[in-house]
GUDREN-992970 format. One record per residue (C-alpha): residue in one letter; z negated, y, x. Coordinates in Angstrom, 1 decimal, m for minus. Layout:
<pts>
<residu: a	zz: Z	yy: Y	xx: X> $
...
</pts>
This chain:
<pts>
<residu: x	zz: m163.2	yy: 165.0	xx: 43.3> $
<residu: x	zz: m161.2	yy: 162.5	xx: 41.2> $
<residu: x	zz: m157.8	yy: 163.7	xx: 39.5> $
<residu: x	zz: m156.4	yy: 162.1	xx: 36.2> $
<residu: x	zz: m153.4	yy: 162.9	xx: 34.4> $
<residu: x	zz: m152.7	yy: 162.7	xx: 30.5> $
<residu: x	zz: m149.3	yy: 161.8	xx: 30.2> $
<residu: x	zz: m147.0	yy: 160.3	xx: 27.8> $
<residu: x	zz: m143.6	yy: 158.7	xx: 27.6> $
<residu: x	zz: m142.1	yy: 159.4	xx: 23.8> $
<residu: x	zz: m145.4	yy: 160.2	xx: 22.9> $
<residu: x	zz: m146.9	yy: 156.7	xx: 24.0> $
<residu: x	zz: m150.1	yy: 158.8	xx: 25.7> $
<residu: x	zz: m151.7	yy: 157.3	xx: 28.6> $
<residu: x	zz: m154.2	yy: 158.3	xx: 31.4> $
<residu: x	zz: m153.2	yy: 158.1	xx: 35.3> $
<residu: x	zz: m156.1	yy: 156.9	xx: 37.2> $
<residu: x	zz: m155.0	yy: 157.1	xx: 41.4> $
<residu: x	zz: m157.5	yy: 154.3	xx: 42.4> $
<residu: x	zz: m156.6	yy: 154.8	xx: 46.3> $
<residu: x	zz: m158.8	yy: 158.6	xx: 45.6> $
<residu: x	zz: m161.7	yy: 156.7	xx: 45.4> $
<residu: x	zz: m164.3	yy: 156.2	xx: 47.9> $
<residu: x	zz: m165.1	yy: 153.1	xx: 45.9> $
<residu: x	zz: m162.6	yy: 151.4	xx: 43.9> $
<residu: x	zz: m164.1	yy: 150.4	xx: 40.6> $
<residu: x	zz: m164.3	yy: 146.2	xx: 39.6> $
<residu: x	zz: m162.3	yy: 144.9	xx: 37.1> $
<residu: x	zz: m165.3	yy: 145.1	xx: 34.3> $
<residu: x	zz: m165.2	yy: 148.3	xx: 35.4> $
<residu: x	zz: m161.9	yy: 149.2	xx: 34.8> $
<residu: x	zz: m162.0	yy: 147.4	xx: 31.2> $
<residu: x	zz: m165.0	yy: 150.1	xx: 30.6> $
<residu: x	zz: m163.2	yy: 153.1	xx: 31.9> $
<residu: x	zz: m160.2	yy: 152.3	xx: 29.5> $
<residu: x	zz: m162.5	yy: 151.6	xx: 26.1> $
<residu: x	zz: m164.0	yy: 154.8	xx: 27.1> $
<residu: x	zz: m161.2	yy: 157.1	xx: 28.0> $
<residu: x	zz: m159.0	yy: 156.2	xx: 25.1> $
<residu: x	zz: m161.2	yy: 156.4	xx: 21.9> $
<residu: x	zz: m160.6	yy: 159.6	xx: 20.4> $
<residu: x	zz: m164.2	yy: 159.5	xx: 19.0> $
<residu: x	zz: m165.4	yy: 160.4	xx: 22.8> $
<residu: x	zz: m163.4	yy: 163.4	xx: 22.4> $
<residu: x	zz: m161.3	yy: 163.2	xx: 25.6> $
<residu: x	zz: m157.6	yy: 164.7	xx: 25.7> $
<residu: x	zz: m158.1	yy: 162.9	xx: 21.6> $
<residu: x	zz: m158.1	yy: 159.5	xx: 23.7> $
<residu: x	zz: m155.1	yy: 157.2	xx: 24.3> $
<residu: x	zz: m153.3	yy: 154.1	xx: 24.3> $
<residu: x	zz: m154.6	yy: 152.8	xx: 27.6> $
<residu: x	zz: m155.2	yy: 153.6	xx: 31.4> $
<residu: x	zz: m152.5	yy: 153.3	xx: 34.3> $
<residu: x	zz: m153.9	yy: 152.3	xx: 37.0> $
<residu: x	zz: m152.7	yy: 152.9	xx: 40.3> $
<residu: x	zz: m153.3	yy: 151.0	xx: 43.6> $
<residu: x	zz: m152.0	yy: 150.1	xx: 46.9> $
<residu: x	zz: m149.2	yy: 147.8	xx: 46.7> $
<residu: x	zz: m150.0	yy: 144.3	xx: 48.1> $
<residu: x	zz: m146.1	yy: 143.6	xx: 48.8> $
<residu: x	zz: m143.3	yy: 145.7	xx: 50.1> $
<residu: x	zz: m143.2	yy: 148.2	xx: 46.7> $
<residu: x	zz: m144.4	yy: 151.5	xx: 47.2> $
<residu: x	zz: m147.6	yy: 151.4	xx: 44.9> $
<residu: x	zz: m148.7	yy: 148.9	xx: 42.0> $
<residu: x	zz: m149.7	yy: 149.6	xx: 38.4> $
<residu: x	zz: m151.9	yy: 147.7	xx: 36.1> $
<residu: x	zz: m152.2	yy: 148.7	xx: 32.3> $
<residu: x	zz: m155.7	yy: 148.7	xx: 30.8> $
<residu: x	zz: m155.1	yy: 149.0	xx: 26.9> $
<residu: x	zz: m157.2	yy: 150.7	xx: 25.0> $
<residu: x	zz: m159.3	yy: 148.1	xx: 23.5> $
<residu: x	zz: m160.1	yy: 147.2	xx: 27.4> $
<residu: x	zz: m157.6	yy: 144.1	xx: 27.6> $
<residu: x	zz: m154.9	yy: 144.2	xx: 30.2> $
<residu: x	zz: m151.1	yy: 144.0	xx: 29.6> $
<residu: x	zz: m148.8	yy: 143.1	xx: 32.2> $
<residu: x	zz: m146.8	yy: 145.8	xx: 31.6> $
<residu: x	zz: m145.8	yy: 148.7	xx: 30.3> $
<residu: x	zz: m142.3	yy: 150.4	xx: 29.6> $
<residu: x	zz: m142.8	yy: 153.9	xx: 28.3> $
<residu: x	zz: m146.1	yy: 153.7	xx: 31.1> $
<residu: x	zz: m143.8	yy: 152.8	xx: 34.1> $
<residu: x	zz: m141.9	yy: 155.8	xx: 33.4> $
<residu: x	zz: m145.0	yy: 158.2	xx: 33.6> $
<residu: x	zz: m146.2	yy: 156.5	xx: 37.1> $
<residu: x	zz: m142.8	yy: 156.4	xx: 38.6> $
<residu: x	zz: m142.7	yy: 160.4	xx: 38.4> $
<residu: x	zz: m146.6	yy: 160.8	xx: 39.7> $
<residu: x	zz: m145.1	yy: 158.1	xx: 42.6> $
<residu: x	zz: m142.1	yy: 160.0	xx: 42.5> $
<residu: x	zz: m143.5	yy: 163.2	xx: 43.5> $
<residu: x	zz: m146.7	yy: 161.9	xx: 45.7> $
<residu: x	zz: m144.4	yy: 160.5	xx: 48.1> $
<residu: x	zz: m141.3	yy: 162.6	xx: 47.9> $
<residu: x	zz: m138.8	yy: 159.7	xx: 46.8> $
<residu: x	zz: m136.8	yy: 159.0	xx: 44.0> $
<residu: x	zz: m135.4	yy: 155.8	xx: 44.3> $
<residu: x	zz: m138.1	yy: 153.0	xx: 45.3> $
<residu: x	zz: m140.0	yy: 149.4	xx: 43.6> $
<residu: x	zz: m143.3	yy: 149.7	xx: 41.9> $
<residu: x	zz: m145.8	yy: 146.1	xx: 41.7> $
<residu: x	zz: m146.6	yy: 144.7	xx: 38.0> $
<residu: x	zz: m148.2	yy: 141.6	xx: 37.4> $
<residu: x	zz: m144.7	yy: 140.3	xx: 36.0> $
<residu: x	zz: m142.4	yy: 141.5	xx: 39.1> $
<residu: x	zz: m141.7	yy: 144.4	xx: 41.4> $
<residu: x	zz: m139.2	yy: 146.7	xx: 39.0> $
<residu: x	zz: m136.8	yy: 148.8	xx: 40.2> $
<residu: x	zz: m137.1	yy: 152.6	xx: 39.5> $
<residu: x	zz: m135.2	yy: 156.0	xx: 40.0> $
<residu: x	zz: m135.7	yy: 159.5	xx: 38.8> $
<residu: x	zz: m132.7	yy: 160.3	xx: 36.1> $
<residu: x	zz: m131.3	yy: 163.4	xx: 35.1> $
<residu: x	zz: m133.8	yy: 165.5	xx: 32.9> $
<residu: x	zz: m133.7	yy: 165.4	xx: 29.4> $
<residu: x	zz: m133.9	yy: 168.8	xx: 28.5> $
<residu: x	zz: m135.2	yy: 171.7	xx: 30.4> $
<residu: x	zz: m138.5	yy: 171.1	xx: 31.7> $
<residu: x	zz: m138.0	yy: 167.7	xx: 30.1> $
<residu: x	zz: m138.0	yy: 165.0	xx: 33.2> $
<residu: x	zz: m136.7	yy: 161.5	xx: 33.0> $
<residu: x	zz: m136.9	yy: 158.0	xx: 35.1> $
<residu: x	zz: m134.9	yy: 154.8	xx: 34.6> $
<residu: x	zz: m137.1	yy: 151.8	xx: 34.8> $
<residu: x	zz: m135.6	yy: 148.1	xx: 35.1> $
<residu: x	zz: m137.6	yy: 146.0	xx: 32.8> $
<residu: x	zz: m138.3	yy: 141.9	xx: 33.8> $
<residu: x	zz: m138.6	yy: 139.0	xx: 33.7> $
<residu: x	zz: m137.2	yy: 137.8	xx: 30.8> $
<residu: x	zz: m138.1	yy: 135.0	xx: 28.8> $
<residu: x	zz: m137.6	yy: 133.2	xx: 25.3> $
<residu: x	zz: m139.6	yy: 130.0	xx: 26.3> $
<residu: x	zz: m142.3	yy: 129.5	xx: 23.6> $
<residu: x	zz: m144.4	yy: 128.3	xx: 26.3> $
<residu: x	zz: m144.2	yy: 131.9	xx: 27.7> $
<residu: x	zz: m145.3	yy: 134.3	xx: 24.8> $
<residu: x	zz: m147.1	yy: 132.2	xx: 24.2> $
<residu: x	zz: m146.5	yy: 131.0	xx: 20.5> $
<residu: x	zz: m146.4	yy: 128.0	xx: 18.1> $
<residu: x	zz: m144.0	yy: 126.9	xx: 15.7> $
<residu: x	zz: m142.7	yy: 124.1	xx: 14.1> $
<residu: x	zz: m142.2	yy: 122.6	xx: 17.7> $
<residu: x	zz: m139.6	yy: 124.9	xx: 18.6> $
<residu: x	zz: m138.5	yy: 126.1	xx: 22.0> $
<residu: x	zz: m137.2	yy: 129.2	xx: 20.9> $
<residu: x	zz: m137.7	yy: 132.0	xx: 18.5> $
<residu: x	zz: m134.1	yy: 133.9	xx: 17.9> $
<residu: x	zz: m133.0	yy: 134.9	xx: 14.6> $
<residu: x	zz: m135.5	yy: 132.3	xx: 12.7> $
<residu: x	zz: m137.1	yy: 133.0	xx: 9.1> $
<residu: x	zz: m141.0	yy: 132.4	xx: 9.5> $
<residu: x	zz: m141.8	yy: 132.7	xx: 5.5> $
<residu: x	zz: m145.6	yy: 132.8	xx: 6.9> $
<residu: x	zz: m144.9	yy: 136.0	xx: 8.1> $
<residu: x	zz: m142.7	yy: 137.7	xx: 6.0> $
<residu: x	zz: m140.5	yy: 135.7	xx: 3.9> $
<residu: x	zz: m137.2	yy: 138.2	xx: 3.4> $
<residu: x	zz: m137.1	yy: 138.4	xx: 7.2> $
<residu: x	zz: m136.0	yy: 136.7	xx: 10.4> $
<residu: x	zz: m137.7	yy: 136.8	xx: 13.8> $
<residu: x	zz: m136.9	yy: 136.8	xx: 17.5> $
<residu: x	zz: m139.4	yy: 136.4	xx: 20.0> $
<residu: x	zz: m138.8	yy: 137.5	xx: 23.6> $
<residu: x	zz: m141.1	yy: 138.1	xx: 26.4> $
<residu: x	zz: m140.6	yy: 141.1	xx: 28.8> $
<residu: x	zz: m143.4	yy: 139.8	xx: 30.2> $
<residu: x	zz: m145.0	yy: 141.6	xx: 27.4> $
<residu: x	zz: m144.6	yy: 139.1	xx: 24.7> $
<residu: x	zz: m142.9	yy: 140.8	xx: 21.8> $
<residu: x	zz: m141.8	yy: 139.5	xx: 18.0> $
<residu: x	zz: m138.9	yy: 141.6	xx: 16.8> $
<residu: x	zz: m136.9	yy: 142.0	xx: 13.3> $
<residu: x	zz: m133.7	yy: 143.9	xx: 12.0> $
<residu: x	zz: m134.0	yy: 145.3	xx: 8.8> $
<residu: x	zz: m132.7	yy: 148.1	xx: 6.2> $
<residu: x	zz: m135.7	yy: 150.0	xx: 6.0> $
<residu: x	zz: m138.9	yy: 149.4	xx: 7.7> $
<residu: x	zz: m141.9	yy: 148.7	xx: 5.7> $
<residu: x	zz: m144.8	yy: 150.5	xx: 7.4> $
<residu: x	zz: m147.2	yy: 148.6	xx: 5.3> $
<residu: x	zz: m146.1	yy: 145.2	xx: 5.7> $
<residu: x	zz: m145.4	yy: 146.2	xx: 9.5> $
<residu: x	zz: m149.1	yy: 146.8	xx: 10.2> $
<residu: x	zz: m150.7	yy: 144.1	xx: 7.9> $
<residu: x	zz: m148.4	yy: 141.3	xx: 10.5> $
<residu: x	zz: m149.4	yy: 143.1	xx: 13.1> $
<residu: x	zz: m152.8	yy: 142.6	xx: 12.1> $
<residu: x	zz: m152.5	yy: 139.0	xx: 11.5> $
<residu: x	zz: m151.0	yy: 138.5	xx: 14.6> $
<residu: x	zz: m153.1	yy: 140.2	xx: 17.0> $
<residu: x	zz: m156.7	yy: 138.4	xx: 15.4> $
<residu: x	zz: m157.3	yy: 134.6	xx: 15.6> $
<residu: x	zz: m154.0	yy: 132.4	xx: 14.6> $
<residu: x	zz: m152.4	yy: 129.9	xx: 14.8> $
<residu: x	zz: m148.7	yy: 131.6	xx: 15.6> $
<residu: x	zz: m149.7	yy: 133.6	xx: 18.9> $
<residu: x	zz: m153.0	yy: 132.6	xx: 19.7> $
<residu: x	zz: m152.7	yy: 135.5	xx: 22.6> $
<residu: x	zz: m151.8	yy: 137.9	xx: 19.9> $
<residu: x	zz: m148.2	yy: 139.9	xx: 20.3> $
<residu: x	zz: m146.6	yy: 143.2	xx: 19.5> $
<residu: x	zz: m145.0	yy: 143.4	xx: 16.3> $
<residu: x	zz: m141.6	yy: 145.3	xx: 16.4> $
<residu: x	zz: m139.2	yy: 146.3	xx: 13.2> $
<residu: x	zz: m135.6	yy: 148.1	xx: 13.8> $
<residu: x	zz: m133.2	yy: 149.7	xx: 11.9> $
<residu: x	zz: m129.7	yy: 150.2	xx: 12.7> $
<residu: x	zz: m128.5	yy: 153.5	xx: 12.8> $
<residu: x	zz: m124.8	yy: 152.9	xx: 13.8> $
<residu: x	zz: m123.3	yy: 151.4	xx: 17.1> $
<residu: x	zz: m125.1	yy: 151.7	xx: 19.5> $
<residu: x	zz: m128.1	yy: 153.6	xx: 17.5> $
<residu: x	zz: m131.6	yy: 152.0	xx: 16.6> $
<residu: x	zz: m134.9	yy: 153.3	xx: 15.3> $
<residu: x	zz: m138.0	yy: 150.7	xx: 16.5> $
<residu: x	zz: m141.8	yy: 151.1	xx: 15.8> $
<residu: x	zz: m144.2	yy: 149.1	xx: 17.4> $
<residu: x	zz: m147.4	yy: 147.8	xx: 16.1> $
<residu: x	zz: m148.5	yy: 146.8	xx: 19.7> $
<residu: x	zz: m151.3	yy: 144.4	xx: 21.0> $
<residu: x	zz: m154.3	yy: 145.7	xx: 22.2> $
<residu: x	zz: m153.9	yy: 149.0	xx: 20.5> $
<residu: x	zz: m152.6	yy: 149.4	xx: 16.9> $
<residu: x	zz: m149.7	yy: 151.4	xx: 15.8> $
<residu: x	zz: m148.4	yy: 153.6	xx: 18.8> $
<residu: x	zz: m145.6	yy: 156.3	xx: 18.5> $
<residu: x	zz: m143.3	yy: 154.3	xx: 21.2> $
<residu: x	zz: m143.7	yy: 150.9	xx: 23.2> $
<residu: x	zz: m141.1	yy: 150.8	xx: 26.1> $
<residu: x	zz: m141.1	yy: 147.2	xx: 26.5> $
<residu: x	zz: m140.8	yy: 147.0	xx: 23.0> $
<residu: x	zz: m137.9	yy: 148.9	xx: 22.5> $
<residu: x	zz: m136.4	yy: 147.1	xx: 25.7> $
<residu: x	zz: m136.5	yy: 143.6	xx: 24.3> $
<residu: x	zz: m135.6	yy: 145.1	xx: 20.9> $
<residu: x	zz: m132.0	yy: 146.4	xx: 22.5> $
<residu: x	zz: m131.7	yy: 143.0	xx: 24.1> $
<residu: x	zz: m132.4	yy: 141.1	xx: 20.6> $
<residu: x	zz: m129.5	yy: 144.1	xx: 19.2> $
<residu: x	zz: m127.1	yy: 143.2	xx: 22.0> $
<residu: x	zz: m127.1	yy: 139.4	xx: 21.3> $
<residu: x	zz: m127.7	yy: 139.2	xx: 17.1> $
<residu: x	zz: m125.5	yy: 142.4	xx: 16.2> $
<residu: x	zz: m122.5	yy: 142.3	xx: 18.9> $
<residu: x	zz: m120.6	yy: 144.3	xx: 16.2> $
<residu: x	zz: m122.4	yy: 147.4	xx: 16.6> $
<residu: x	zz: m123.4	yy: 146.6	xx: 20.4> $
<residu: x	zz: m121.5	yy: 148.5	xx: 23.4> $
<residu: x	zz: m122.2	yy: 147.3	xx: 26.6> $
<residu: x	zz: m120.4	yy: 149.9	xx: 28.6> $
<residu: x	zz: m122.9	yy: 152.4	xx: 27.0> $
<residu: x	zz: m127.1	yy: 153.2	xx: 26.8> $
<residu: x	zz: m128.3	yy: 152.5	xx: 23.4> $
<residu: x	zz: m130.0	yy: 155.2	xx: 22.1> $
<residu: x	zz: m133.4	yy: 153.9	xx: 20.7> $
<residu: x	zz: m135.7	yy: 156.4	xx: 18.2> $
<residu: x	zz: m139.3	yy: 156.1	xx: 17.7> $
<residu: x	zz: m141.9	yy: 157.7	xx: 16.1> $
<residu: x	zz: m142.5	yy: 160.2	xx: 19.2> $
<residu: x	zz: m139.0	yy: 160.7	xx: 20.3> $
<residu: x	zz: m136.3	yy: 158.9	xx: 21.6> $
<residu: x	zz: m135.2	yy: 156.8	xx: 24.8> $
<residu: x	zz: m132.1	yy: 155.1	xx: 25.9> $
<residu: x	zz: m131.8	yy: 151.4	xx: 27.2> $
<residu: x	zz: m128.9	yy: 149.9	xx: 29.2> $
<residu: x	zz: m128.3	yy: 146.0	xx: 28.0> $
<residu: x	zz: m125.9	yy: 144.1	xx: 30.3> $
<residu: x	zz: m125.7	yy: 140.8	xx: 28.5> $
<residu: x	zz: m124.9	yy: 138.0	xx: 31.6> $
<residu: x	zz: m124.1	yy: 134.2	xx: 31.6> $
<residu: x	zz: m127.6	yy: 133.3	xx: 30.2> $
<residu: x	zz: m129.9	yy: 135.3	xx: 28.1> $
<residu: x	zz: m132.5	yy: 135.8	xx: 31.0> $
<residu: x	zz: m130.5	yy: 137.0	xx: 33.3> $
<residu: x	zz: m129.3	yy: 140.0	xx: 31.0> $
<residu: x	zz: m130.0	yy: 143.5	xx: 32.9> $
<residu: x	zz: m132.6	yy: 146.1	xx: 30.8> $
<residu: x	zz: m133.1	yy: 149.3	xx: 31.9> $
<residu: x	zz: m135.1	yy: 152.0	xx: 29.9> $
<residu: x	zz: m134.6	yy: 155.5	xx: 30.5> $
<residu: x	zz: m136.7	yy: 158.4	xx: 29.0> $
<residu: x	zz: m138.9	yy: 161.0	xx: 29.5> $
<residu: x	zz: m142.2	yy: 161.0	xx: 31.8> $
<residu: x	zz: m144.4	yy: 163.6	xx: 30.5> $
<residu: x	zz: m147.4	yy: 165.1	xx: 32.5> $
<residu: x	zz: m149.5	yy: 167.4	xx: 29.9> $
<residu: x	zz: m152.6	yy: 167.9	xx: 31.2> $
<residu: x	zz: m155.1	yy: 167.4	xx: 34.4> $
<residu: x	zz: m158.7	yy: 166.3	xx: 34.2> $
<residu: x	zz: m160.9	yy: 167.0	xx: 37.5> $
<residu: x	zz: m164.0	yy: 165.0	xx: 37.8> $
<residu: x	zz: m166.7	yy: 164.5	xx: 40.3> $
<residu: x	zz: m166.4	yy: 160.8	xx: 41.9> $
<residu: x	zz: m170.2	yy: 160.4	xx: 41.4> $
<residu: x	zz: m169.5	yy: 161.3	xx: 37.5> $
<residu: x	zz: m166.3	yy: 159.1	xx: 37.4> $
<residu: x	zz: m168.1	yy: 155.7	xx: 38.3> $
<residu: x	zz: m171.0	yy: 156.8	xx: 35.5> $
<residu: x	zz: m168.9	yy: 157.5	xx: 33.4> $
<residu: x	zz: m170.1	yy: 161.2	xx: 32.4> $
<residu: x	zz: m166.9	yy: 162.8	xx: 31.3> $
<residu: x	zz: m169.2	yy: 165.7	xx: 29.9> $
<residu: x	zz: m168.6	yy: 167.9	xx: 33.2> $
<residu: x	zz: m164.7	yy: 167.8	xx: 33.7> $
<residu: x	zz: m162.5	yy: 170.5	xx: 34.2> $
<residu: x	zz: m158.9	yy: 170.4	xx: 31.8> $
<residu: x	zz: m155.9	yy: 172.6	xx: 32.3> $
<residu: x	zz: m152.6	yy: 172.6	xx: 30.3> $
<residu: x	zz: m149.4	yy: 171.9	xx: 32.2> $
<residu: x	zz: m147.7	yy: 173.5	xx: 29.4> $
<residu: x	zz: m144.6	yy: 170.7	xx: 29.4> $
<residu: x	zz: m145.3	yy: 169.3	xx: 26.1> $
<residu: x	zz: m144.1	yy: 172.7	xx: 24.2> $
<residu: x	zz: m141.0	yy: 171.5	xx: 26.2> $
<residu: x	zz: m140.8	yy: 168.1	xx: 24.9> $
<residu: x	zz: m141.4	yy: 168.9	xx: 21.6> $
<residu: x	zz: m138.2	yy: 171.0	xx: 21.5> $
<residu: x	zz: m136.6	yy: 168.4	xx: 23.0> $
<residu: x	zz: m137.7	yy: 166.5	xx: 20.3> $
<residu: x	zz: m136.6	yy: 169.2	xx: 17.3> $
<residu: x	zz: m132.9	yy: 169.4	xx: 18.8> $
<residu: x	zz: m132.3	yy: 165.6	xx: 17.2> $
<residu: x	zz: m133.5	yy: 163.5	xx: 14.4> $
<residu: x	zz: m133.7	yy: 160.4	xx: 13.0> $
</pts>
């Protein structure tokens, strides 16, 4: 019998595949299938999802790794709000609460935090490497190296843009009021065939709410619009720290809202931009369990799999009244 979990962090909903159950762990292709499948809400599972976290033995000294199949089938190198989620399955597989989970980027530190609310449980995930080299992203522009604080009038003309990779390669902007129209049409642009980012990127906006206070949404590659991206709001607090130093504390967390809740990120700025220290902190919610025979699993017959209700996300919603935007 093969567990998964449907879990989100801010309402960034995943599914937490334990490869090591398996008898037979599935290929790559096969893994590209089982995310295309799981997460469109057309094939009526859990209403689908933003991708598949994938977790295997660790090939290095970290206790497990995680890879992130997106929902279109693509896989990212990592994911924030994800990392969260698969720290507290880790967490509470192997009875620790301090320890380093594999990526593709790097091995990132984690620890269980203090719960949000009751019934509300958190992790604090580092988030690395850093980089604003064009070359990483990758993108393509007027032969520059770097992309900070730049107006691109083929994007948007009003604007300016900082791009940032976390390794997830990201394109962020500071605004009044985010345009949810003009946010998803660049998106768009950006994640088909161009000439800017010709391996796509997510698509961030913010607003500043005060010091220390941001609201971010994410049109994010390989999926669409999504209530939360954690790597997104991470390199979006870094952007904050170093354009807007004004309303940037770096003895505090930065409290970052999203369309399906809120997080906090830790900046430390340090002699050079890469080196500066993100952690993202915020919840790591389990709401449901899906039972499935392996022989079913590796067809891919989700038609005989048995659900129950962990009953957390009544918590998390409340969680989510106490505050708003």
């Amino acid at each position: 019998m093969v567990q998964l979990l449907k879990v989100h962090g801010s309402e960034n909903q995943f599914f937490i595949f334990d490869q090591t159950q398996l008898n037979q762990q599935l290929t790559d292709e096969e893994l590209s299938k089982l995310g295309i499948k799981l997460c469109d809400p057309k094939n009526n599972i859990l209403n689908g999802a933003d991708g598949v976290l994938v977790v295997n033995d660790a090939t290095d000294n970290a206790l497990a790794q995680m890879r992130v199949i997106n929902a279109d089938g693509s896989e990212a190198k990592m994911c924030g709000n994800g990392l969260r989620t698969v720290s507290r399955y880790l967490s509470e597989k192997f009875n620790e609460t301090d320890f380093n989970i594999q990526t593709i980027g790097a091995d990132l530190e984690v620890k269980k935090s203090a719960d949000l609310a009751d019934g509300v449980p958190a992790f604090s995930v580092q988030i690395k490497p850093i980089s604003f080299a064009a070359k990483d992203l990758p993108f393509s522009y007027q032969n520059m190296s770097e992309m900070i604080n730049e107006k691109v009038p083929e994007f948007l003309p009003a604007q300016t843009f900082t791009s940032i990779a976390v390794p997830n390669p990201h394109l962020i902007s500071f605004l009044d009021k985010i345009n949810e129209k003009e946010l998803g049409q660049l998106g768009k642009y950006l994640n088909s065939p161009n000439e800017y980012f010709p391996e796509g990127v997510n698509v961030s906006f913010a607003e500043i709410l005060g010091k220390n206070k941001l609201f971010v949404q994410t049109y994010e590659r390989g999926v669409g619009f999504t209530n939360a991206c954690g790597t997104g709001m991470s390199a979006t607090s870094l952007a904050f720290a170093m354009l807007h130093p004004n309303d940037f504390d770096e003895t505090k967390d930065i409290s970052v809202y999203n369309p399906g809740g809120m997080v906090k990120t830790h900046v430390t700025l340090e002699n050079t931009k890469e080196e500066a220290n993100i952690h993202l902190i915020g919840n790591a919610t389990f709401t449901d369990t899906l039972d499935i025979s392996e022989a079913d699993f590796h067809k891919l017959d989700f038609d005989k799999f048995d659900i129950k209700s962990t009953g957390e996300e009544a918590k998390y919603q409340a969680f989510v009244d106490a505050f708003v935007k």
